[in-house]
PASEDO-675744 format. One record per residue (C-alpha): residue number from 1; residue in three letters; y negated, x negated, z. Coordinates in steps of 0.25 Angstrom, whole numbers. Layout:
@seq = NUM type = ALA y = Y x = X z = Z
...
//
This chain:
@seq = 1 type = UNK y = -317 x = -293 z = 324
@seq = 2 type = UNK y = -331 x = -288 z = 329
@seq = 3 type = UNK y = -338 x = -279 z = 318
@seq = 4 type = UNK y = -348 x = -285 z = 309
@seq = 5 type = UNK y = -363 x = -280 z = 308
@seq = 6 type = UNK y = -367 x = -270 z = 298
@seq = 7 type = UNK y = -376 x = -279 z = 293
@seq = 8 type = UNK y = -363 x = -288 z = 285
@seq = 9 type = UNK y = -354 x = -276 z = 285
@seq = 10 type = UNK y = -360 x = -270 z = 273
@seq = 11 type = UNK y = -362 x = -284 z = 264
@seq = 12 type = UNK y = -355 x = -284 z = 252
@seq = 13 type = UNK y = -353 x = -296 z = 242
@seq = 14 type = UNK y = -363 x = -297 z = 233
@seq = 15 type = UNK y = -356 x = -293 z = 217
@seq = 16 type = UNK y = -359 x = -303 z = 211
@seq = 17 type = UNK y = -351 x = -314 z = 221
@seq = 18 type = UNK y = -340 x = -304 z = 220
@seq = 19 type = UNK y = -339 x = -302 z = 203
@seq = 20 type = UNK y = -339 x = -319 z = 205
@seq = 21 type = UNK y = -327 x = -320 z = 213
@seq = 22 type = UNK y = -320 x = -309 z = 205
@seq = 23 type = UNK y = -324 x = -319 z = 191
@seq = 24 type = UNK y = -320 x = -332 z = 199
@seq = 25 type = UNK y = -306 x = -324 z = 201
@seq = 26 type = UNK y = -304 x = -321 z = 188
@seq = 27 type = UNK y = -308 x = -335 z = 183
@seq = 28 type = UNK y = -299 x = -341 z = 193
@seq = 29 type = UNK y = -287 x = -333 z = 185
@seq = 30 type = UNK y = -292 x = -338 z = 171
@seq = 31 type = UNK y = -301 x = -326 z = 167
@seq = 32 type = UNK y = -313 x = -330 z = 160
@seq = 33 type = UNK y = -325 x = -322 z = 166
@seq = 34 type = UNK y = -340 x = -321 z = 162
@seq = 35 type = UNK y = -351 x = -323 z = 172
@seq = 36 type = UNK y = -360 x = -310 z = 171
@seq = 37 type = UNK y = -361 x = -307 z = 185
@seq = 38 type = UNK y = -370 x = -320 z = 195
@seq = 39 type = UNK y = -384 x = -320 z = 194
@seq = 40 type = UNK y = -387 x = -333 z = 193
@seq = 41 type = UNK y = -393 x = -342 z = 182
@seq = 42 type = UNK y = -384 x = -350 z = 176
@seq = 43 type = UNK y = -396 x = -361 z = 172
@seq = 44 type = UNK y = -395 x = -374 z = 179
@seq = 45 type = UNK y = -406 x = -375 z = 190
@seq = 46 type = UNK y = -417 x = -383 z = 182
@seq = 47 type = UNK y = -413 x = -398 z = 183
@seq = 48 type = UNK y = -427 x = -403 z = 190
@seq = 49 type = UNK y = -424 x = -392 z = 201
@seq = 50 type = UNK y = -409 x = -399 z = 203
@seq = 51 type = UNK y = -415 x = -411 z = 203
@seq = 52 type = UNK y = -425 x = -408 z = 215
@seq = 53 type = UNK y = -416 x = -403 z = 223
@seq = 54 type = UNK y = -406 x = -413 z = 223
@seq = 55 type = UNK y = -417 x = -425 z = 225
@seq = 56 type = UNK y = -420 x = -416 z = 238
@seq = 57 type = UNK y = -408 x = -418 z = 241
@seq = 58 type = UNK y = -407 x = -434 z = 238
@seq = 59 type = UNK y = -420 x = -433 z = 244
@seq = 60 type = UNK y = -415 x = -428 z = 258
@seq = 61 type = UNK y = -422 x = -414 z = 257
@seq = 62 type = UNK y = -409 x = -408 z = 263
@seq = 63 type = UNK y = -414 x = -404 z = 277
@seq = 64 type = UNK y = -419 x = -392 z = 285
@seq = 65 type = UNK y = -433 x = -386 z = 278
@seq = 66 type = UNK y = -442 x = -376 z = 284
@seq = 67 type = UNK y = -437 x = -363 z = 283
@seq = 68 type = UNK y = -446 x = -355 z = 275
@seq = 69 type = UNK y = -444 x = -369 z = 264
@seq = 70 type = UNK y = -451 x = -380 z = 262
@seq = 71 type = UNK y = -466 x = -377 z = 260
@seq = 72 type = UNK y = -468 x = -384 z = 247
@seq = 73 type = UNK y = -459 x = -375 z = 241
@seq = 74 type = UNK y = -465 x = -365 z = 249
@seq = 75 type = UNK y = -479 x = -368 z = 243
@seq = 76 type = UNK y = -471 x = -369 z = 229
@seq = 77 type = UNK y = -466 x = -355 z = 230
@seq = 78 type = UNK y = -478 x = -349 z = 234
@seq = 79 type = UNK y = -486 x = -352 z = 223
@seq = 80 type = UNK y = -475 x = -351 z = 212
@seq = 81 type = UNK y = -470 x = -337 z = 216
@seq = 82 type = UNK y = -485 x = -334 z = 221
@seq = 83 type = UNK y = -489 x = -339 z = 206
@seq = 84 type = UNK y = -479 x = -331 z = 198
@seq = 85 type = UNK y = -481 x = -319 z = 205
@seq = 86 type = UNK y = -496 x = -317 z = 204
@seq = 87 type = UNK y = -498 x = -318 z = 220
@seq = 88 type = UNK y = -504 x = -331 z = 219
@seq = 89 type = UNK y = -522 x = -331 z = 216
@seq = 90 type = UNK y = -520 x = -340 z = 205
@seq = 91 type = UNK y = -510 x = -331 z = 198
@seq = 92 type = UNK y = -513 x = -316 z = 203
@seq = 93 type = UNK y = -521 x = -309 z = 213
@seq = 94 type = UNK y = -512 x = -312 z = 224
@seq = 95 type = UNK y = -516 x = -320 z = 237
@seq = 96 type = UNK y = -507 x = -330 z = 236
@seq = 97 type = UNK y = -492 x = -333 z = 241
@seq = 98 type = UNK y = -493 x = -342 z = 253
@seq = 99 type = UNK y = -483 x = -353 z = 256
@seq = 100 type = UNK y = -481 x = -347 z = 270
@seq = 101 type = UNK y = -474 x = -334 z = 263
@seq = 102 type = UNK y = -465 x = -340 z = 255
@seq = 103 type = UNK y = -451 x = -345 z = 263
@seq = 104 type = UNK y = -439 x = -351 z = 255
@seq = 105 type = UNK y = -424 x = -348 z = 258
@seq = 106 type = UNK y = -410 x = -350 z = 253
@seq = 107 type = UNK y = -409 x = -342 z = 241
@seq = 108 type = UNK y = -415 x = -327 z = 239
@seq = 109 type = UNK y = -405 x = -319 z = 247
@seq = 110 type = UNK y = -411 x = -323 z = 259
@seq = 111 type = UNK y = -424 x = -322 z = 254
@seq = 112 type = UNK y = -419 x = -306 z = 251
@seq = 113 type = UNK y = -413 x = -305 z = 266
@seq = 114 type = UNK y = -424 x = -311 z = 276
@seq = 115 type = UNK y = -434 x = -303 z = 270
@seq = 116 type = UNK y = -425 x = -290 z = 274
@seq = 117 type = UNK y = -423 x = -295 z = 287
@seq = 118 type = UNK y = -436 x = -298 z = 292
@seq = 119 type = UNK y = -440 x = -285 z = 286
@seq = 120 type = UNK y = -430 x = -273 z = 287
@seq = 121 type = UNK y = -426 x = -266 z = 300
@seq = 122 type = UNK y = -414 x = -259 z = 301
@seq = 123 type = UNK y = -417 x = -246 z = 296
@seq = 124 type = UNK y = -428 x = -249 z = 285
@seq = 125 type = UNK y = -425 x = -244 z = 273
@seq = 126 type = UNK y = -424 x = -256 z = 260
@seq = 127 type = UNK y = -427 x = -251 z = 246
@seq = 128 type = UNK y = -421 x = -261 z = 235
@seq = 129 type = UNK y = -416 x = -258 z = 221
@seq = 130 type = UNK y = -403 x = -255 z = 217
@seq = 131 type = UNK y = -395 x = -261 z = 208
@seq = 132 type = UNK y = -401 x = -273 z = 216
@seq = 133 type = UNK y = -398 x = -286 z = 221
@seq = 134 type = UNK y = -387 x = -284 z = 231
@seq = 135 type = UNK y = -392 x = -291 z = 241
@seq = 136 type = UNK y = -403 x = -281 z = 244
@seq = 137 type = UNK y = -396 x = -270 z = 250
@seq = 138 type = UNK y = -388 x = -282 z = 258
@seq = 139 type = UNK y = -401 x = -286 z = 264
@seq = 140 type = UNK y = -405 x = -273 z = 267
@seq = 141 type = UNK y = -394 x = -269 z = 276
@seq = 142 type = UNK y = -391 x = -282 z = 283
@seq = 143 type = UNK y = -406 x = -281 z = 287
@seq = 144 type = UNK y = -402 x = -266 z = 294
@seq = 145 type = UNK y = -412 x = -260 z = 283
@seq = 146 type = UNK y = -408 x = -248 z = 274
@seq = 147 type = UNK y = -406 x = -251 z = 259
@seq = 148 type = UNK y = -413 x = -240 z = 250
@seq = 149 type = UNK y = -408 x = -243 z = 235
@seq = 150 type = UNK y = -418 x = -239 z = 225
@seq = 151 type = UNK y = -413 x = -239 z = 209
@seq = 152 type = UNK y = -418 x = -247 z = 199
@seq = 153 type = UNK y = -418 x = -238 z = 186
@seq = 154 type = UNK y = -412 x = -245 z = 174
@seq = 155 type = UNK y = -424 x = -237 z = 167
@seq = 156 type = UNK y = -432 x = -245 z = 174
@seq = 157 type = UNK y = -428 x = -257 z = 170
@seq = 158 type = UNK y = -421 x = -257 z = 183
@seq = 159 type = UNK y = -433 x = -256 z = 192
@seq = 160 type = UNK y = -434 x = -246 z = 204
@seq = 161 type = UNK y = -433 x = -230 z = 203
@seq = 162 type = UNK y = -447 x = -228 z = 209
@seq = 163 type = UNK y = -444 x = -215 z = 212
@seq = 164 type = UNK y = -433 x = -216 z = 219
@seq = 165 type = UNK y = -440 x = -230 z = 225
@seq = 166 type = UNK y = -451 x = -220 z = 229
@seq = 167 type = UNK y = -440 x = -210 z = 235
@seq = 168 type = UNK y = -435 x = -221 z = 244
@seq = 169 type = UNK y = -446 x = -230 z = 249
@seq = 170 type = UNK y = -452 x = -225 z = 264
@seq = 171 type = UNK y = -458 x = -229 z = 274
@seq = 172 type = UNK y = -442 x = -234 z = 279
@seq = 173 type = UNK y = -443 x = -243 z = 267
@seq = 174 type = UNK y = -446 x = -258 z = 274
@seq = 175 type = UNK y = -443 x = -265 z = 264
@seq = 176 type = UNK y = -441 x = -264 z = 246
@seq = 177 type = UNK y = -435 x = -273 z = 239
@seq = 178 type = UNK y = -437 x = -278 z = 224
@seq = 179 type = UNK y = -429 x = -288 z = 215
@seq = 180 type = UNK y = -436 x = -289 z = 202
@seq = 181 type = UNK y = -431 x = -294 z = 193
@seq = 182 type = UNK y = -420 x = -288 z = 197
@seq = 183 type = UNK y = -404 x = -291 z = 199
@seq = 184 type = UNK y = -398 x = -284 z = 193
@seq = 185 type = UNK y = -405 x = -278 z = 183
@seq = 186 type = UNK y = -414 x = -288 z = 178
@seq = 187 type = UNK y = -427 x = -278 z = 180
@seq = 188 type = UNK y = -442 x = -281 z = 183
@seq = 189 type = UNK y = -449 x = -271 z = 192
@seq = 190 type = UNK y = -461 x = -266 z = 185
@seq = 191 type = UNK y = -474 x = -269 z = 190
@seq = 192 type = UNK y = -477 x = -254 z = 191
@seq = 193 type = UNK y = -464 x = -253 z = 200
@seq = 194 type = UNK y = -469 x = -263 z = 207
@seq = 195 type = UNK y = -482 x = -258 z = 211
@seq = 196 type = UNK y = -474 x = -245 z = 215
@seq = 197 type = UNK y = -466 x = -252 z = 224
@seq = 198 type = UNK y = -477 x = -258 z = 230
@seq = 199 type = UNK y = -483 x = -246 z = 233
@seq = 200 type = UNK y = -474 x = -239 z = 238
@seq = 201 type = UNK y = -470 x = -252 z = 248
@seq = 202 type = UNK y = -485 x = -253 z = 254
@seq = 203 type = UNK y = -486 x = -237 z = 255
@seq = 204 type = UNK y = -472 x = -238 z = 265
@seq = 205 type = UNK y = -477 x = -252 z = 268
@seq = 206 type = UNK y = -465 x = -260 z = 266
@seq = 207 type = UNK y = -460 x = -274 z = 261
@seq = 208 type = UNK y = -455 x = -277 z = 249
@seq = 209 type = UNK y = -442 x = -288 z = 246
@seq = 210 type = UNK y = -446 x = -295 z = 232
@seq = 211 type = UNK y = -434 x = -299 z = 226
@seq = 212 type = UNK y = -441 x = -310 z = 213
@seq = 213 type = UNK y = -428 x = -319 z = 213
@seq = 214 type = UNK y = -428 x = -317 z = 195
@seq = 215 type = UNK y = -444 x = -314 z = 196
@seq = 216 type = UNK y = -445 x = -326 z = 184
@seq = 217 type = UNK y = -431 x = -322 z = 177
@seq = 218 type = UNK y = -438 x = -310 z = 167
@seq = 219 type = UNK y = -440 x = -308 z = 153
@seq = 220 type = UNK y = -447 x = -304 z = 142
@seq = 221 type = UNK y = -462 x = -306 z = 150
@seq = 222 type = UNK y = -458 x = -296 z = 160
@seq = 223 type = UNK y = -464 x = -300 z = 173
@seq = 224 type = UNK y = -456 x = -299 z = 186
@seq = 225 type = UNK y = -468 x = -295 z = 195
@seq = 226 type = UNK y = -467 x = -296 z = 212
@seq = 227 type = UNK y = -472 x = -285 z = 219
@seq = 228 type = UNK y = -479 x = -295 z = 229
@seq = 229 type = UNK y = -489 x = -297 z = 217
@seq = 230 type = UNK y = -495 x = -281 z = 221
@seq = 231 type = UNK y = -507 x = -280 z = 230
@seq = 232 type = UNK y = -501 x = -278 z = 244
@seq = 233 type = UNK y = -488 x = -282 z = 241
@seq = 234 type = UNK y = -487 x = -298 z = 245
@seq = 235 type = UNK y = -488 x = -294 z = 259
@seq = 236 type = UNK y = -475 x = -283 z = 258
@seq = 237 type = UNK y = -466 x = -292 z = 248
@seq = 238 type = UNK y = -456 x = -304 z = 250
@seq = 239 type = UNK y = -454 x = -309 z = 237
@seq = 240 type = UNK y = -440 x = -316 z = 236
@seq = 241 type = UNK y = -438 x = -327 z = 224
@seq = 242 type = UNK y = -432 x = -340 z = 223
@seq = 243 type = UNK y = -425 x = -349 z = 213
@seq = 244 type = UNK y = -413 x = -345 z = 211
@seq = 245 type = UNK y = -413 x = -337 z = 198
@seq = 246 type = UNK y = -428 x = -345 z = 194
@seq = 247 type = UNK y = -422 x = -359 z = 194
@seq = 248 type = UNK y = -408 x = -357 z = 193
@seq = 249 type = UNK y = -405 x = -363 z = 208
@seq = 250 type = UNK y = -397 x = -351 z = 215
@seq = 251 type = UNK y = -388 x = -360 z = 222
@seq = 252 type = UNK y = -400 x = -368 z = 228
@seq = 253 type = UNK y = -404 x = -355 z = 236
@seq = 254 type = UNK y = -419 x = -354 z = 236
@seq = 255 type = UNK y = -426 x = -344 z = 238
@seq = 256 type = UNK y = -442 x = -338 z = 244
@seq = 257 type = UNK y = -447 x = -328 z = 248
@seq = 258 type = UNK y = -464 x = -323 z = 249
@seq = 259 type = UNK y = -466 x = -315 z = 261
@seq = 260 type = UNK y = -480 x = -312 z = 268
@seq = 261 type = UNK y = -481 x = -323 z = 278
@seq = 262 type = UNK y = -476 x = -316 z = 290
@seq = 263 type = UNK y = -464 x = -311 z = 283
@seq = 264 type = UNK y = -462 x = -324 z = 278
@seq = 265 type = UNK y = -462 x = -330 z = 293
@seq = 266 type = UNK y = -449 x = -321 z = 294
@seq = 267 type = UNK y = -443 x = -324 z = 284
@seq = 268 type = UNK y = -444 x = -340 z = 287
@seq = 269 type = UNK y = -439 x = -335 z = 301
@seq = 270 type = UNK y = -426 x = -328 z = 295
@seq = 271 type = UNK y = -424 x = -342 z = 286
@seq = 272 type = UNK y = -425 x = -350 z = 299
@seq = 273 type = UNK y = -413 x = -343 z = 305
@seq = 274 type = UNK y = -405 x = -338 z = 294
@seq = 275 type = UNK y = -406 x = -351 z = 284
@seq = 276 type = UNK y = -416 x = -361 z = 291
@seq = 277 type = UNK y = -420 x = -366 z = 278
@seq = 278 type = UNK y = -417 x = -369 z = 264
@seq = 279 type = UNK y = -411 x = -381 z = 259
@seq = 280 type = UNK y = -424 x = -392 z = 256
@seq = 281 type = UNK y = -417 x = -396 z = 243
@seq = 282 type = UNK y = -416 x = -383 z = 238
@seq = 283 type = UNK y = -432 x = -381 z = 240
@seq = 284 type = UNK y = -434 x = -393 z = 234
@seq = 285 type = UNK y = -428 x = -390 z = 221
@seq = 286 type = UNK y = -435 x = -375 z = 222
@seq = 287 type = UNK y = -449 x = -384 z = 223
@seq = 288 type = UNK y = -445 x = -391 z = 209
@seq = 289 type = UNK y = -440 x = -378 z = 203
@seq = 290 type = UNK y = -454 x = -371 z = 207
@seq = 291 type = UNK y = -462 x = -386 z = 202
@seq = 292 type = UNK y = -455 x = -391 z = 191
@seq = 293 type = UNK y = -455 x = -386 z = 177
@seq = 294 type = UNK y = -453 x = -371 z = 174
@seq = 295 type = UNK y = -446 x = -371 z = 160
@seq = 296 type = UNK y = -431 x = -368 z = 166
@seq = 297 type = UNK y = -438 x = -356 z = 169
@seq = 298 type = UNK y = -441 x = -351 z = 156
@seq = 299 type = UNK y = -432 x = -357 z = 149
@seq = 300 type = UNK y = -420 x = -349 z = 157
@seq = 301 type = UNK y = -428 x = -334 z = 159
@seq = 302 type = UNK y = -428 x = -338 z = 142
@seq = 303 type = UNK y = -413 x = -338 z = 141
@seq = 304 type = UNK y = -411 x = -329 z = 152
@seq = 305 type = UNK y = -418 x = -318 z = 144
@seq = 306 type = UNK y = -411 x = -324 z = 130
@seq = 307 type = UNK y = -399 x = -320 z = 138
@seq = 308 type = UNK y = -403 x = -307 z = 143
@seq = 309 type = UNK y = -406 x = -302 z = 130
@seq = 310 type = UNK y = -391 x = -304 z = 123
@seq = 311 type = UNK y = -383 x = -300 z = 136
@seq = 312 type = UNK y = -393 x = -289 z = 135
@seq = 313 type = UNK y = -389 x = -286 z = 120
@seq = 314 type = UNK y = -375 x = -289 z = 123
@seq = 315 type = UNK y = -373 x = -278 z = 133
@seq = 316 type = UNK y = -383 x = -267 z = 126
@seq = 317 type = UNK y = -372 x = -268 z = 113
@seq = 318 type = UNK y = -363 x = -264 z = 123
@seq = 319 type = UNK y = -358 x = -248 z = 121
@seq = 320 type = UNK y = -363 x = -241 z = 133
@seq = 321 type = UNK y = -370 x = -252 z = 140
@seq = 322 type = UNK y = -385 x = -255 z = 142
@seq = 323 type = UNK y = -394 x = -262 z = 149
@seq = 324 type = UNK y = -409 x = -263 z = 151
@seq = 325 type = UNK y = -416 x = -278 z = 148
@seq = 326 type = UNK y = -417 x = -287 z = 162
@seq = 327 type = UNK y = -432 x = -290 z = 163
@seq = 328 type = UNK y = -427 x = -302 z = 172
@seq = 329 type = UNK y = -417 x = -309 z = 179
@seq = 330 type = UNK y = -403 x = -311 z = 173
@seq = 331 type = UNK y = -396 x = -297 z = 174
@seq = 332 type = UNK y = -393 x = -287 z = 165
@seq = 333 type = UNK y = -388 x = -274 z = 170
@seq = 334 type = UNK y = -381 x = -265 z = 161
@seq = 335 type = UNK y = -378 x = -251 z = 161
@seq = 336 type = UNK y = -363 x = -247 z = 160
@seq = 337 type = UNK y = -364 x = -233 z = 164
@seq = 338 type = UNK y = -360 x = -229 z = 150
@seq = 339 type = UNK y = -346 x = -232 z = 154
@seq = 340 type = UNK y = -342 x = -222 z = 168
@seq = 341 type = UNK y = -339 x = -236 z = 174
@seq = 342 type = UNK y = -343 x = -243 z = 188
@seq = 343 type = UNK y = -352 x = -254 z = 188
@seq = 344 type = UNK y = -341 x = -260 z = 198
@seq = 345 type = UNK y = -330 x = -256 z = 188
@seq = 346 type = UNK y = -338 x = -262 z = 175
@seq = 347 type = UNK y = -339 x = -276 z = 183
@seq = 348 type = UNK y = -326 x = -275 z = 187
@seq = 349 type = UNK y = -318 x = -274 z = 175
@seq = 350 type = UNK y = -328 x = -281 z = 165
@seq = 351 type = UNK y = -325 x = -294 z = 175
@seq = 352 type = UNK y = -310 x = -290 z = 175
@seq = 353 type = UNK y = -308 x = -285 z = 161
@seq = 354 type = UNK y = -319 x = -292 z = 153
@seq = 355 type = UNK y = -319 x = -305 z = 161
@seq = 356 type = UNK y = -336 x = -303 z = 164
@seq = 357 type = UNK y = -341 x = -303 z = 177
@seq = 358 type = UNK y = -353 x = -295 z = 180
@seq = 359 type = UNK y = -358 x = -286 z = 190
@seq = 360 type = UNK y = -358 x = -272 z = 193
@seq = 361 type = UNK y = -372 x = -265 z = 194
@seq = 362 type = UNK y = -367 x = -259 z = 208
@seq = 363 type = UNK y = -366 x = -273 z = 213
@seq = 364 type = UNK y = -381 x = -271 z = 214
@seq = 365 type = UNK y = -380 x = -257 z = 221
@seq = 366 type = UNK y = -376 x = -244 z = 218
@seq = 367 type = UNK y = -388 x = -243 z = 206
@seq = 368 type = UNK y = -381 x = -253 z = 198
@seq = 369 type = UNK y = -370 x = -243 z = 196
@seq = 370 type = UNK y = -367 x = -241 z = 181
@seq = 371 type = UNK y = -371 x = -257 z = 178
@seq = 372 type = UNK y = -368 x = -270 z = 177
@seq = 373 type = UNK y = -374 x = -284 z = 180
@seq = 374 type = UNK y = -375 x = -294 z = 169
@seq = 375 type = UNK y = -382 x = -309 z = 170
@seq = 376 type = UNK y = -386 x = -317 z = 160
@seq = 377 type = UNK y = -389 x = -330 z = 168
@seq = 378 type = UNK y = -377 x = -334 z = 159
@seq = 379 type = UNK y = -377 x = -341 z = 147
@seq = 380 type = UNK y = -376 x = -333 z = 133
@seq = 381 type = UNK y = -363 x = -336 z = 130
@seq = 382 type = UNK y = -358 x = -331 z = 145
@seq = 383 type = UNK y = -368 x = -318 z = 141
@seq = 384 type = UNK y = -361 x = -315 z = 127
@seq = 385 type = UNK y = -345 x = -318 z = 134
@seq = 386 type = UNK y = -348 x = -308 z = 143
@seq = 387 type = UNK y = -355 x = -297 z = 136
@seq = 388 type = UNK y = -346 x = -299 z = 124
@seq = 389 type = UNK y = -336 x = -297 z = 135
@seq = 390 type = UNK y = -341 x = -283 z = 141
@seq = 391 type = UNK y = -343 x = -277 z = 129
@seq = 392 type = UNK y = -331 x = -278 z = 126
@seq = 393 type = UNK y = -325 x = -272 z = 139
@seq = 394 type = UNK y = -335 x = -262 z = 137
@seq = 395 type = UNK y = -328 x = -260 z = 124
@seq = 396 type = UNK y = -315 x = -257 z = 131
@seq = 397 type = UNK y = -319 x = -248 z = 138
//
C-alpha cells in the first residue's frame, strides 16, 4: 500500500471518543458506569429552537444555501456577537461587525481548521495553550505549521505563563491561539493577560484564532472578555463561536466565525470546497435560538454553576485532591499529583476499578499531566454517584 501523508500520519483519536467506547464496552458486559468524561450539555435544545427547525424542514428549507450561510442569520450573528462583545457602536467603542465578516459552518471544528489553513505555511510556528482543546495541535500540523505549547498555570486560574508566552512568541509565530473559557480547565483569561497577548501579537504582527465557543457559560459575574474587543485587534482576530454549548444543539452542527472581510472571503472559499454549505434547516433553527426568548440561557448557566459548586465540594473533601473553581464552561479539572499516579493511569482504573469515566489531563496535552477532567453537564444525582465513587477508590489507594 502507498504511504500516507504526514499530514494524517500523526492524528490521533480524540480522548474523550476513546474513554466512550471503552464505557460503551463495559456497559455492554453489564457494568454500571458514570458519565464524567463528554462535554456536552445534557439540557434539551430549547423547545421553540426544535420547533424551527423542524417547520424548515416541513417547510422545504432542506436545499443548498450560500456557503458562508444564509444572510439573515448572517445579519443575526453580527450584531448579537458584535453586541455582546462590545464591538458594536451602540454597546462599546467598536466599529461595528459587518455581516460580510461573519461565515457560518458545520460545527466549530471547522471553524478552528479553515482559519489555520488559510493562515499558516508550513513552517510557521503556532502558539496555543496546553492542556488545551486537542484539536488545536491537530490543526496546527495538518496545516504544515509548528505547534509551540504554552502552559496554562493552575496559579493562574489556568491562564497563559506570560513568561514563558513571552519566551516563545517571535517574529516565526504566524498565528496564537486562545480558547477562554477554556476546555479543560474551566478558566477565563484575564483582561490584563489579554491586553498582553495583544501586544505582544501586533509587535510580531501576527493573527490570533479566538476560540469563544463557552464565552456565555461563566459564573459568579466573571466576564469572559474577546481580545477582538482591544484597539487594533478586530483586524488580527477570527473569533470562533457557535451554538453548540449556548443552546444546547451539538448534533445540529453550527457554528461562525468573524474574520476581517478579506479573510472571511477565504474562508467562504475553503467552505465552498471542503462542505459547500451548511444544512438551511439547521440555520433556521440557529435564527430562532438568536431571536426567541433567552431564559434557557440563564436558567441553565444557573444550574450549571449550582452543579459546579457541589462537584467542586465533593472532590476538595477528597484527601490529597484539589482543584481551583471553573470561571466557565462545564469542567472541572483536579489536581491528583498527590498520589505518584499517571493522569492516563487515574482514568484508567477509576473507569475499570470504580466504574467512572472521566479523562486524563494529558488527553489535553502533556501539561495536563498530574490531572483529571471532570463535567458537570450532568445532572446532580450523576455528580454525586460519581464523586461518591472516586473518593472511594481514592480511599483505596
Amino acid at each position: 500500500m502507498p504511504p500516507f501523508t504526514n499530514r494524517v500520519t500523526h492524528l490521533q483519536a480524540e480522548g474523550a471518543y476513546a474513554v466512550l467506547a471503552r464505557a460503551q464496552a463495559l456497559e455492554a458486559q453489564g457494568r454500571r458506569i458514570v458519565h464524567l468524561e463528554i462535554g456536552q450539555p445534557d439540557f434539551p435544545t430549547p423547545e421553540h429552537v426544535r420547533l424551527a427547525g423542524i417547520q424548515a424542514i416541513v417547510d422545504g428549507k432542506t436545499k443548498y444555501t450560500p456557503p458562508a450561510g444564509i444572510q439573515k442569520l448572517r445579519e443575526l450573528i453580527a450584531d448579537y456577537a458584535g453586541s455582546q462583545r462590545g464591538l458594536n457602536p451602540s454597546t462599546g467603542s467598536g466599529r461595528g461587525v459587518d455581516p460580510a465578516q461573519v461565515v457560518v459552518g458545520p460545527g466549530s471544528k471547522p471553524g478552528l481548521f479553515f482559519p489555520t489553513l488559510a493562515l499558516v505555511a508550513p513552517g510557521d510556528e503556532v502558539l496555543y495553550p496546553n492542556p488545551g482543546f486537542p484539536t488545536y495541535e491537530a490543526m496546527i500540523r495538518v496545516a504544515g505549521g509548528t505547534p509551540v505549547p504554552v502552559p496554562l498555570r493552575e496559579e493562574k486560574d489556568f491562564s497563559f505563563d506570560l513568561d514563558v508566552f513571552d519566551s516563545k512568541i517571535s517574529d516565526r509565530t504566524k498565528l496564537i491561539v486562545l480558547n477562554s473559557p477554556a476546555n479543560p480547565t474551566g478558566g477565563v483569561i484575564p483582561l490584563d493577560d489579554l491586553k498582553h497577548i495583544a501586544e505582544k501579537a501586533q509587535v510580531h504582527n501576527c493573527w490570533v484564532l479566538s476560540d469563544e465557543i463557552y464565552t456565555r457559560l461563566v459564573y459568579d459575574g466573571v466576564a469572559a472578555h474577546s481580545i477582538a474587543e482591544l484597539d487594533g485587534m478586530l483586524d488580527r482576530t477570527v473569533i470562533v463561536d457557535g451554538f453548540s454549548k449556548t443552546y444546547s444543539m451539538t448534533g445540529w452542527r453550527l457554528d461562525y466565525m468573524i474574520a476581517p472581510p478579506a479573510l472571511a472571503e477565504r474562508l467562504e472559499l475553503l467552505l465552498t470546497h471542503a462542505t459547500g454549505c451548511t444544512a438551511a434547516f439547521t440555520q433556521v433553527a440557529g435564527m430562532e435560538a438568536l431571536t426567541g426568548p433567552q431564559d434557557f440561557v440563564e436558567q441553565m448557566v444557573t444550574e450549571y454553576q449550582r452543579r459546579r459548586d457541589r462537584m467542586l465540594d465533593l472532590v476538595n473533601a477528597i484527601p490529597g485532591v484539589h482543584a481551583q473553581k471553573p470561571q466557565g464552561a462545564f469542567y472541572v479539572f483536579p489536581n491528583v499529583k498527590s498520589y505518584g499516579l499517571s493522569s492516563k493511569e487515574v482514568a484508567a482504573r477509576l473507569i475499570d476499578e470504580a466504574g467512572v469515566a472521566i479523562l486524563a489531563g494529558t488527553d489535553f496535552g502533556s501539561g495536563g499531566e498530574g490531572y483529571i477532567r471532570l463535567v458537570y453537564a450532568v445532572s446532580m444525582e450523576v455528580i454525586e454517584e460519581g464523586l461518591e465513587k472516586i473518593a472511594g477508590w481514592f480511599r483505596s489507594l
